[in-house]
C-alpha positions as protocol buffer text, in pm:
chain_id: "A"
residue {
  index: 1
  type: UNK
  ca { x: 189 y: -2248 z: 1444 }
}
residue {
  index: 2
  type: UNK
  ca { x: 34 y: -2146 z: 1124 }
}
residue {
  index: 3
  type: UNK
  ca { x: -7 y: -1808 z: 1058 }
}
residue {
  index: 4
  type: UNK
  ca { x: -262 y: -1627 z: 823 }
}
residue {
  index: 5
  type: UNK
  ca { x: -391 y: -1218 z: 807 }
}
residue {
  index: 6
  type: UNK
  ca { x: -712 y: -1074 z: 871 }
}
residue {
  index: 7
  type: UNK
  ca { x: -788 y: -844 z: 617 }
}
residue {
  index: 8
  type: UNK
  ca { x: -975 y: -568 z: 508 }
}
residue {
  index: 9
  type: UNK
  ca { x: -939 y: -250 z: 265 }
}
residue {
  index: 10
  type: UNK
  ca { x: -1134 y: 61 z: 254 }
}
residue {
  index: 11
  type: UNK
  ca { x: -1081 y: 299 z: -84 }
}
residue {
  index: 12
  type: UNK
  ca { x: -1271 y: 630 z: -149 }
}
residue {
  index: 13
  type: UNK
  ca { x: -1161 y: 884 z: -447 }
}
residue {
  index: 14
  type: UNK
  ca { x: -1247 y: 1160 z: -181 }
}
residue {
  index: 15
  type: UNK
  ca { x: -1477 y: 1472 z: -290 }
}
residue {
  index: 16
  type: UNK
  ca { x: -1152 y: 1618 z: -502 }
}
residue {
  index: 17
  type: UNK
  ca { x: -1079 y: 1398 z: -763 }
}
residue {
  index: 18
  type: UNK
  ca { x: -1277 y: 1257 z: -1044 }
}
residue {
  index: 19
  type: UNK
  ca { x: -1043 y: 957 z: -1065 }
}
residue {
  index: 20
  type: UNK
  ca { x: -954 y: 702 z: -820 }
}
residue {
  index: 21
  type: UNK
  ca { x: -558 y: 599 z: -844 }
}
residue {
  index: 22
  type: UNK
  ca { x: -517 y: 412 z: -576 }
}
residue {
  index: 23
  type: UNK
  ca { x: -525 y: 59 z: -616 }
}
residue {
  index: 24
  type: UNK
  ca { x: -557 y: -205 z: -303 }
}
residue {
  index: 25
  type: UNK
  ca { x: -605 y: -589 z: -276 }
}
residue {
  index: 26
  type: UNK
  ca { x: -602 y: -809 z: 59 }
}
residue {
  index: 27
  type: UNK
  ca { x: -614 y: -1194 z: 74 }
}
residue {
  index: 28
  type: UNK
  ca { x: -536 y: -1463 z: 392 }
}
residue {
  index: 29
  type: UNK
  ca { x: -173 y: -1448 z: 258 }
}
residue {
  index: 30
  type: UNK
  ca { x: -83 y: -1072 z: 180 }
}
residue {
  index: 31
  type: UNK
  ca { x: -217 y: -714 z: 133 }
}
residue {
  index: 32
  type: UNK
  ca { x: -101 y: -390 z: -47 }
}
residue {
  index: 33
  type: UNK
  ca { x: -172 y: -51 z: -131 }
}
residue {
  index: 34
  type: UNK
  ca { x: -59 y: 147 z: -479 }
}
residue {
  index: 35
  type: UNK
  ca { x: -60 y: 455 z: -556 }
}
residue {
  index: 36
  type: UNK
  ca { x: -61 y: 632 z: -909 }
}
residue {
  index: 37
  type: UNK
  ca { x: 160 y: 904 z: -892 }
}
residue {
  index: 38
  type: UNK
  ca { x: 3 y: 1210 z: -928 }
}
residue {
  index: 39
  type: UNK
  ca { x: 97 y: 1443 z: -1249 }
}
residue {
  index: 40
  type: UNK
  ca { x: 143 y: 1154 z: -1468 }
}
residue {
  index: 41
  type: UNK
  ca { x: -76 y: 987 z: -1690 }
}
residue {
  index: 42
  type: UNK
  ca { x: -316 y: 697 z: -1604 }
}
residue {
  index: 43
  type: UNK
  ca { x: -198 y: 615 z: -1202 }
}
residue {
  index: 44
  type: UNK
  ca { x: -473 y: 433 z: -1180 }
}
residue {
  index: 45
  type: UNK
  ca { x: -416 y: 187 z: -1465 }
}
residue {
  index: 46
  type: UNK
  ca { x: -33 y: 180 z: -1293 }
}
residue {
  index: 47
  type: UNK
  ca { x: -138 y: 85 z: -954 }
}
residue {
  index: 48
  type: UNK
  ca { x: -419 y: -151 z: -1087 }
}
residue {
  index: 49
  type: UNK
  ca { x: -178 y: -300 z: -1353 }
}
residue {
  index: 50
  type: UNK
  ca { x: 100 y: -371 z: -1045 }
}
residue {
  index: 51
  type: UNK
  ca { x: -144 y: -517 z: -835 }
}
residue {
  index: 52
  type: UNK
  ca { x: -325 y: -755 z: -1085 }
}
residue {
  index: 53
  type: UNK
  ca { x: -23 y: -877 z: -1164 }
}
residue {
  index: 54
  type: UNK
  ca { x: 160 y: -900 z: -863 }
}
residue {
  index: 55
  type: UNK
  ca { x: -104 y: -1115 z: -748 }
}
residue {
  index: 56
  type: UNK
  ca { x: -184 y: -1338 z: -1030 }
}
residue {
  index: 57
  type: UNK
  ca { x: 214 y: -1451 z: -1033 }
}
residue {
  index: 58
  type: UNK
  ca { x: 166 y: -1585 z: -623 }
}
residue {
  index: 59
  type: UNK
  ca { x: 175 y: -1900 z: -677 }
}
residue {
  index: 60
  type: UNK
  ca { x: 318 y: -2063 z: -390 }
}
residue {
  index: 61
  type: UNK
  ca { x: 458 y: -1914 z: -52 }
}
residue {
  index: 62
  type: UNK
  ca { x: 786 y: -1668 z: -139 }
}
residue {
  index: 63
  type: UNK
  ca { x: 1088 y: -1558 z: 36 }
}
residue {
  index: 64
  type: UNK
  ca { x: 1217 y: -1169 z: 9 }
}
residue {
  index: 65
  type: UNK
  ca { x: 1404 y: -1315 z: -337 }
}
residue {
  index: 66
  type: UNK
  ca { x: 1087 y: -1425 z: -484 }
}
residue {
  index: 67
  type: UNK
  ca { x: 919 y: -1149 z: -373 }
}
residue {
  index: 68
  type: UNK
  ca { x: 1122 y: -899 z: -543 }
}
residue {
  index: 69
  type: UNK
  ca { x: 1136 y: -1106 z: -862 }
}
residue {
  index: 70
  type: UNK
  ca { x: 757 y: -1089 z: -841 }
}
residue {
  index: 71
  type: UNK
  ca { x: 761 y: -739 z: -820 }
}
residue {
  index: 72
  type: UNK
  ca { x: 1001 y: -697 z: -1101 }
}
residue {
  index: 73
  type: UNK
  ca { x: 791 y: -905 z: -1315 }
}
residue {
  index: 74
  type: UNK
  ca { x: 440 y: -693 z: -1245 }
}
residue {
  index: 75
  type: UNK
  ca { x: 674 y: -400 z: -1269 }
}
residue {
  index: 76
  type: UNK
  ca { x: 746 y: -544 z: -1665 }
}
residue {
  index: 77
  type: UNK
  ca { x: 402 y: -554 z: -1710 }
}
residue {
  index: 78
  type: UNK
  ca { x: 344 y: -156 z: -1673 }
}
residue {
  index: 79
  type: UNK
  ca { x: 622 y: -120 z: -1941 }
}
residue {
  index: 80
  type: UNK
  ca { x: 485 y: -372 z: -2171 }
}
residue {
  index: 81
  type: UNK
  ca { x: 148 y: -154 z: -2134 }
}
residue {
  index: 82
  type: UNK
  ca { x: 346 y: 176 z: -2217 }
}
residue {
  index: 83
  type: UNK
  ca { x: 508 y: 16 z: -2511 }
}
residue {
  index: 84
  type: UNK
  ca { x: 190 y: -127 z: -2660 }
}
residue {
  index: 85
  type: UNK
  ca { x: 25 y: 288 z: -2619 }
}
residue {
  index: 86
  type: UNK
  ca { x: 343 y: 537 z: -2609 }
}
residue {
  index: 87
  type: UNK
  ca { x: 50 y: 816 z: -2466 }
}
residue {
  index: 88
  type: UNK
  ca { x: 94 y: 621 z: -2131 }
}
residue {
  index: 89
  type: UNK
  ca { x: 527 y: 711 z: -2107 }
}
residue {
  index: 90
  type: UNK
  ca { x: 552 y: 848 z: -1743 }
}
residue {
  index: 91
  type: UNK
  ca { x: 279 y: 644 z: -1569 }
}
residue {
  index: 92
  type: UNK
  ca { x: 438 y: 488 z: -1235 }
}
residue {
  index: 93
  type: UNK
  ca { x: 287 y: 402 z: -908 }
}
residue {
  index: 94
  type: UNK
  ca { x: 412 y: 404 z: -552 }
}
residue {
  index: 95
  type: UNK
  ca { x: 401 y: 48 z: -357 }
}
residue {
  index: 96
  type: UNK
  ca { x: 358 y: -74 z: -18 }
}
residue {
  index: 97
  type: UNK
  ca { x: 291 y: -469 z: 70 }
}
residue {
  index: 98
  type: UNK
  ca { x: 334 y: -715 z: 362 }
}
residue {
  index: 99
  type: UNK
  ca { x: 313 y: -1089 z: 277 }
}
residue {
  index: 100
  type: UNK
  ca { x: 341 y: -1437 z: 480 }
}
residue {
  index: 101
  type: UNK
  ca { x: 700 y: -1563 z: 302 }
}
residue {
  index: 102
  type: UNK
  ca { x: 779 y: -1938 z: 319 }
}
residue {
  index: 103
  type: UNK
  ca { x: 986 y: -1975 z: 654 }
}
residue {
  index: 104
  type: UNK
  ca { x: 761 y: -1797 z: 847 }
}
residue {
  index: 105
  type: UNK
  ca { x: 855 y: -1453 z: 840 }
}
residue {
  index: 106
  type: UNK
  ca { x: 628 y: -1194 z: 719 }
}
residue {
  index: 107
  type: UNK
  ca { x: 767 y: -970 z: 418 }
}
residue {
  index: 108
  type: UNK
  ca { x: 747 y: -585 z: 390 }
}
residue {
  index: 109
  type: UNK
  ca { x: 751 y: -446 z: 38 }
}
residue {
  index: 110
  type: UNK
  ca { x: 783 y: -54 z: -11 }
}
residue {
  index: 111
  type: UNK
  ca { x: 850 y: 180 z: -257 }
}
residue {
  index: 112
  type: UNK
  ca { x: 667 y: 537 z: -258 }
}
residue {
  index: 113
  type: UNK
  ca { x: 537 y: 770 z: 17 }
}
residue {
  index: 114
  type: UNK
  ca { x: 257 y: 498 z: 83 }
}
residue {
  index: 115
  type: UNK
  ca { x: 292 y: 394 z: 435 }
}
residue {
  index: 116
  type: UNK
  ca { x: 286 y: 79 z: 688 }
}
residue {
  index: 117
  type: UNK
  ca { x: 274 y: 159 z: 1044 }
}
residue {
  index: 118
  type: UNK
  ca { x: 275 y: -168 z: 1301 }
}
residue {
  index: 119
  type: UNK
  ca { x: 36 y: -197 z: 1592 }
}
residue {
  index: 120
  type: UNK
  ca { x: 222 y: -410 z: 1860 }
}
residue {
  index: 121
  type: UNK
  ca { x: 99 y: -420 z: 2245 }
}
residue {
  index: 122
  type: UNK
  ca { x: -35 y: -60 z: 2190 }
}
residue {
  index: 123
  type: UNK
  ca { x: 291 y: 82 z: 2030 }
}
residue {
  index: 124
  type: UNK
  ca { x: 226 y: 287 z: 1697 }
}
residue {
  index: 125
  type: UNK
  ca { x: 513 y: 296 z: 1486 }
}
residue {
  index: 126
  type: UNK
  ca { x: 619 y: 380 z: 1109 }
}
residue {
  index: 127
  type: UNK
  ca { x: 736 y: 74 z: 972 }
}
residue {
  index: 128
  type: UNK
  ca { x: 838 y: 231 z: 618 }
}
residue {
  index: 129
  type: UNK
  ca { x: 1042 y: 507 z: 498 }
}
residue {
  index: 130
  type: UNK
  ca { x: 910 y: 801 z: 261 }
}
residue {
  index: 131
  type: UNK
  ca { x: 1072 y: 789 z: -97 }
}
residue {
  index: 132
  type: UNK
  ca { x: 1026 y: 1181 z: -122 }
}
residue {
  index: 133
  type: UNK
  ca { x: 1212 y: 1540 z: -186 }
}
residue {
  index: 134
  type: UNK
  ca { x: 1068 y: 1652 z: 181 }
}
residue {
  index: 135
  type: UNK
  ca { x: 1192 y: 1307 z: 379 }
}
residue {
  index: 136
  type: UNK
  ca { x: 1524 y: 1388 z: 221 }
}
residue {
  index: 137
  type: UNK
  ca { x: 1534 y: 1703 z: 361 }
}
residue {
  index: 138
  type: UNK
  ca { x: 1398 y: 1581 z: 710 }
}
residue {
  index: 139
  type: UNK
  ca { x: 1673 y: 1313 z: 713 }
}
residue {
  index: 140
  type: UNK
  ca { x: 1984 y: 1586 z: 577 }
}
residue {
  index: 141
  type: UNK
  ca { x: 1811 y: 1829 z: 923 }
}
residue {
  index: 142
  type: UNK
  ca { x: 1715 y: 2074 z: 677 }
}
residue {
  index: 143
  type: UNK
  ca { x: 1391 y: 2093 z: 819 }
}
residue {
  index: 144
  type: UNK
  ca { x: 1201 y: 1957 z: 1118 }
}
residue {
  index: 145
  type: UNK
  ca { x: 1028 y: 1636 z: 1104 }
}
residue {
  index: 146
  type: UNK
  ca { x: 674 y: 1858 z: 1194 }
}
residue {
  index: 147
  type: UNK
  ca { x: 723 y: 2065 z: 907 }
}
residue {
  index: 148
  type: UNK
  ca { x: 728 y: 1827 z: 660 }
}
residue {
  index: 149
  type: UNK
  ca { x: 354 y: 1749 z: 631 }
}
residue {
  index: 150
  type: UNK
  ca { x: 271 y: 2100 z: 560 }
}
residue {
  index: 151
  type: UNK
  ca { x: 581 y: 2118 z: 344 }
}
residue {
  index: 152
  type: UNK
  ca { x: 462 y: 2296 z: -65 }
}
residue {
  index: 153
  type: UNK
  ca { x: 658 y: 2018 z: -209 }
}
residue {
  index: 154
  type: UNK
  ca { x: 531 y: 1687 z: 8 }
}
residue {
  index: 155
  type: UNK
  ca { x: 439 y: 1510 z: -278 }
}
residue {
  index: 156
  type: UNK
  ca { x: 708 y: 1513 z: -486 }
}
residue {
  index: 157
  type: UNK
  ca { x: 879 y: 1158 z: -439 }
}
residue {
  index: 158
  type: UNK
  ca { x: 1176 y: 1004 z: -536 }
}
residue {
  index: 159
  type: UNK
  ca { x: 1108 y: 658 z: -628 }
}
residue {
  index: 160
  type: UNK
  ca { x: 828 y: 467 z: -780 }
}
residue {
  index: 161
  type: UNK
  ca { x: 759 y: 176 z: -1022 }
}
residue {
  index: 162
  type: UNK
  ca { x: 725 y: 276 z: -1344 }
}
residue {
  index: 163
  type: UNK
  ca { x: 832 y: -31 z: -1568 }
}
residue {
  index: 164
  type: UNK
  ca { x: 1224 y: 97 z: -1549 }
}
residue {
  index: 165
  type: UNK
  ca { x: 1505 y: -145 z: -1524 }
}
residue {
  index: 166
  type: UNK
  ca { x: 1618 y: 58 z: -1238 }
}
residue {
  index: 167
  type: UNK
  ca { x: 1327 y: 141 z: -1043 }
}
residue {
  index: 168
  type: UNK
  ca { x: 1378 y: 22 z: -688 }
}
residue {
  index: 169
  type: UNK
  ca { x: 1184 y: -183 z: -381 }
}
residue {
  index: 170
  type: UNK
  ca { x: 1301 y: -264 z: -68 }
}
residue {
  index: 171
  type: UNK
  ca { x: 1182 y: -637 z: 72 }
}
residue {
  index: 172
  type: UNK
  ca { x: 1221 y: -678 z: 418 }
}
residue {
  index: 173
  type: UNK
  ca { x: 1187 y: -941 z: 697 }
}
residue {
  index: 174
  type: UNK
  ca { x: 971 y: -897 z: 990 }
}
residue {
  index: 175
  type: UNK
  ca { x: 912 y: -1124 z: 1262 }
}
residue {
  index: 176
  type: UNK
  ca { x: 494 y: -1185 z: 1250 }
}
residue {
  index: 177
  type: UNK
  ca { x: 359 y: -1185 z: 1613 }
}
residue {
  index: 178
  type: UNK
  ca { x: -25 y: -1294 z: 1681 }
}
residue {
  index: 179
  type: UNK
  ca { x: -208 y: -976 z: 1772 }
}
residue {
  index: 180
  type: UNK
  ca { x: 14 y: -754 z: 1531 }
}
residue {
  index: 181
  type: UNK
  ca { x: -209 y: -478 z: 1322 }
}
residue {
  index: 182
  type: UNK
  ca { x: -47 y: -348 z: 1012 }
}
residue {
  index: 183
  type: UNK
  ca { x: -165 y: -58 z: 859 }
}
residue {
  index: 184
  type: UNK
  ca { x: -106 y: 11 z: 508 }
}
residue {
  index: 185
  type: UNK
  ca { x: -182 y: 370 z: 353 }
}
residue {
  index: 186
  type: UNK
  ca { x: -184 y: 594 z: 39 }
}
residue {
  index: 187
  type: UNK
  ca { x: -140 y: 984 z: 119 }
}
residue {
  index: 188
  type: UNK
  ca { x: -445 y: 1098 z: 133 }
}
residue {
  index: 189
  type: UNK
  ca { x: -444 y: 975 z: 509 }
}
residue {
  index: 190
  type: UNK
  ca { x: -124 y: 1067 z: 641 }
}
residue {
  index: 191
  type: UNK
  ca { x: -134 y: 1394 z: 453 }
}
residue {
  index: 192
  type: UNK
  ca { x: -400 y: 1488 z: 607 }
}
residue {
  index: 193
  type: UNK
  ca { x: -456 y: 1329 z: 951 }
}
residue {
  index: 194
  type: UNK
  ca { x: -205 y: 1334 z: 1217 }
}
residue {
  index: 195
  type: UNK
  ca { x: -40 y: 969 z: 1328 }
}
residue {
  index: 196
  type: UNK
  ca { x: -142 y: 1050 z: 1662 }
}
residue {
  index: 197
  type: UNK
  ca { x: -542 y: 1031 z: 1547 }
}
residue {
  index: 198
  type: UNK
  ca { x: -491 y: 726 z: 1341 }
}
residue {
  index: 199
  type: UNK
  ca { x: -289 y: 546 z: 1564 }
}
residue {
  index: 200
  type: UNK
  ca { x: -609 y: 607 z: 1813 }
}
residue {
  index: 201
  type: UNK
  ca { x: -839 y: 456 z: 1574 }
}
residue {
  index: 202
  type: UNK
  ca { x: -699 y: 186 z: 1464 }
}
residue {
  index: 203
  type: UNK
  ca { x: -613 y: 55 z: 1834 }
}
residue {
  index: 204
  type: UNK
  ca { x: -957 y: 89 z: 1922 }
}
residue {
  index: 205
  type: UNK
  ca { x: -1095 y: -60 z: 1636 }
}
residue {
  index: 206
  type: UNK
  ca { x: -1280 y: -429 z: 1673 }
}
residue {
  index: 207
  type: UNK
  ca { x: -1179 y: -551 z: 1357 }
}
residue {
  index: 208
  type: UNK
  ca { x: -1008 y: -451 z: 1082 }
}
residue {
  index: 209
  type: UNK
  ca { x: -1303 y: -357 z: 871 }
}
residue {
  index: 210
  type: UNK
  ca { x: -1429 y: -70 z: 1086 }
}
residue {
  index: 211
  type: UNK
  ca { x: -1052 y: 17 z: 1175 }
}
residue {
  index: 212
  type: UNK
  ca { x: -1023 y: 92 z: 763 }
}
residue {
  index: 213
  type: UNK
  ca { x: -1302 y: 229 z: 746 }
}
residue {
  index: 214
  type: UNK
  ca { x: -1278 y: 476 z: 1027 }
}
residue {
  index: 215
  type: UNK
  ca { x: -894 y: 556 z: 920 }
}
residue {
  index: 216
  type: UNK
  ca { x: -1104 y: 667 z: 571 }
}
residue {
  index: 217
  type: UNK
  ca { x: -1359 y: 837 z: 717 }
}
residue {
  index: 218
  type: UNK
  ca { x: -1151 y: 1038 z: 977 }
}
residue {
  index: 219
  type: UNK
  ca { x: -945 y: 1165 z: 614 }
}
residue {
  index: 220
  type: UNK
  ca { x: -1263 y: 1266 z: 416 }
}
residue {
  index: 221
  type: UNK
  ca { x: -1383 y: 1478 z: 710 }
}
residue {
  index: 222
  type: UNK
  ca { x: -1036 y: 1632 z: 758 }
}
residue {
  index: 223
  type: UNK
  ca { x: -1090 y: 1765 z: 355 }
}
residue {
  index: 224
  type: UNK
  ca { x: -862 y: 1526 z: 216 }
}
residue {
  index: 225
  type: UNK
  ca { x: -796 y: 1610 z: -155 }
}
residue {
  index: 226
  type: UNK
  ca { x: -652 y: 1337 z: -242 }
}
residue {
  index: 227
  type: UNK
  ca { x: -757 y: 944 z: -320 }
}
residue {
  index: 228
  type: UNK
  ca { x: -762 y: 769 z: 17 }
}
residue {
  index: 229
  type: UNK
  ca { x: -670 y: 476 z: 105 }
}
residue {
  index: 230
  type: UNK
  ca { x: -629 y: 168 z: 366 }
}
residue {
  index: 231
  type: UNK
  ca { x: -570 y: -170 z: 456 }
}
residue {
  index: 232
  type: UNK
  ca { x: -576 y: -326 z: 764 }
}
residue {
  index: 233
  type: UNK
  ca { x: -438 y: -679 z: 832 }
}
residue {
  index: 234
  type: UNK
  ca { x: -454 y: -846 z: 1163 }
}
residue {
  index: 235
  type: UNK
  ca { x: -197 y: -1162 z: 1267 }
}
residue {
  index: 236
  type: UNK
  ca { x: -379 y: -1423 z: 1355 }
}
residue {
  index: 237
  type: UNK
  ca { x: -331 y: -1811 z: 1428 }
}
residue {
  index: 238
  type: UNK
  ca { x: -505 y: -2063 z: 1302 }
}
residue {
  index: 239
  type: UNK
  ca { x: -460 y: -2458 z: 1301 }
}
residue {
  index: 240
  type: UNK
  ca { x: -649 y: -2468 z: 968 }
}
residue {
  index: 241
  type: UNK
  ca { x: -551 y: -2168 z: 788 }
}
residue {
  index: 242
  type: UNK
  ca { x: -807 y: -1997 z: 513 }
}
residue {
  index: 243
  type: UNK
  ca { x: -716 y: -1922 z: 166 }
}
residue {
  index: 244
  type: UNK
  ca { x: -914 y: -1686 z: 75 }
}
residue {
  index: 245
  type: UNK
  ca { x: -919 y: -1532 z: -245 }
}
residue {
  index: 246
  type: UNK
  ca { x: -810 y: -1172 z: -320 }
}
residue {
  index: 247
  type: UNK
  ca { x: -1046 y: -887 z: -304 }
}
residue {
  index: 248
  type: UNK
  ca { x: -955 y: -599 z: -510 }
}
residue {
  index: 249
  type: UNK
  ca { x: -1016 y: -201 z: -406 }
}
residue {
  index: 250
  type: UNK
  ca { x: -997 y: 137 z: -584 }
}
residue {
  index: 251
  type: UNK
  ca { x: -854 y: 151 z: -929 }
}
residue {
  index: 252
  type: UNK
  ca { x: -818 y: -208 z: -941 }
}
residue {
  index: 253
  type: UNK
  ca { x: -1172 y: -304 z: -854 }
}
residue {
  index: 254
  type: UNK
  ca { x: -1242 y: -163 z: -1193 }
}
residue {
  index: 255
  type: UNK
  ca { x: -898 y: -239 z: -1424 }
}
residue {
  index: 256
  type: UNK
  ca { x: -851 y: -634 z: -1511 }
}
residue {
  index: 257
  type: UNK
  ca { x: -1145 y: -703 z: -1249 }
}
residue {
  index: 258
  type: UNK
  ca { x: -1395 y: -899 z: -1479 }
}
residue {
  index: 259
  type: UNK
  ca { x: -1403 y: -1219 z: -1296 }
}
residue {
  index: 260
  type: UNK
  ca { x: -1282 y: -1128 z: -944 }
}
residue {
  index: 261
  type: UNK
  ca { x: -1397 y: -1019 z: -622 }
}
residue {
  index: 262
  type: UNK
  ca { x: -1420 y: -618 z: -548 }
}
residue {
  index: 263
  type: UNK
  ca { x: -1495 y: -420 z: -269 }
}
């Protein structure tokens, strides 16, 4: 049965920060969020840099290998930028992505403390791992899971993509199931909005326009001061699946963007 997502992204720089860094794209075949890490310079020519490039090298459908080549190869790209203007040493971006592979699985892609969270039969559930000092210290019982969004330190992470041989992503494989909603997310949502409240919105969400767009909403009027971010991509079958072409968000709606579509 073929198999293609739903998309839709939602960015906002939020009422905090002159810049947006976060960087988005969604497409029939895959979607992800970036985020420029904060404290460095120019996240948002990182995360648009990743993205652009990431998706220019599709090509055909991938497995989790040729996904993480892929990745390596955008990841190049942000080091080739940093050697042609040394004032850009230090820029890195976080990365979360799901994609349709070749034999039918769907593909999670994460690096960062961007989310995805999976909608299944009204079940809620983190689907990625935070790369960051306060995760560490939830997972070594330091302190309590319910501390850690509150924590001084919660954005301080611990892996990124930054054009370094040894930066690291994780690729795995996830069964897709029709009716699945994933959720993909920079900070400035989690940070700042319980899972409990976004879980709630997105399940009663019609599509996954307004479900974005709510999740964004719901951040800016909890004060988020940070660059806000999501994508929503429904599983859905299709007998004559649509390739539609990307559509770029945040940072990279405006980096590399002359002759593609933005929202």
């Amino acid at each position: 049965m073929p198999l293609r997502l739903n998309t839709a992204a939602v960015s906002d720089a939020g009422a905090h920060r002159p810049t947006n860094q976060d960087a988005a794209f969604v497409a029939s075949w895959g979607a992800a969020v970036a985020d420029g890490v904060g404290g460095g310079p120019s996240g948002d020519l990182a995360s648009a840099a990743l993205i652009h490039r990431l998706v220019a090298t599709r090509g055909s459908a991938i497995d989790a290998d040729g996904l993480l080549v892929r990745i390596r190869e955008a990841n190049w790209d942000i080091r080739a930028h940093v050697e042609r203007d040394p004032a850009l040493r230090g820029m890195a971006t976080t990365f979360t992505g799901v994609f349709l592979g070749a034999d039918g699985q769907l593909l999670l892609a994460h690096t960062g403390d961007s989310r995805a969270y999976l909608l299944r039969d009204g079940e809620f559930t983190r689907e990625t791992r935070d790369d960051s000092y306060v995760q560490a210290l939830v997972d070594h019982g330091i302190i309590p899971p319910e501390a850690a969004a509150a924590h001084p330190r919660r954005n301080i992470i611990t892996a990124s993509l930054g054009g370094a041989e040894g930066d690291v992503v994780s690729v795995a494989e996830r069964p897709p199931v029709v009716g699945d909603r994933w959720v993909l997310c920079s900070d400035g949502l989690t940070d700042y909005v319980p899972e409990a409240d976004v879980a709630r919105l997105i399940a009663e969400a019609d599509d996954p326009r307004s479900a974005a767009a709510a999740a964004v909403a719901l951040a800016l009027e909890a004060g988020t001061r940070d660059n806000v971010t999501v994508v929503v991509c429904d599983v859905v079958d299709d007998e004559q699946p649509i390739v539609s072409e990307p559509v770029f968000s945040g940072s990279a709606a405006r980096w590399f963007a002359e002759d593609v579509e933005t929202a």
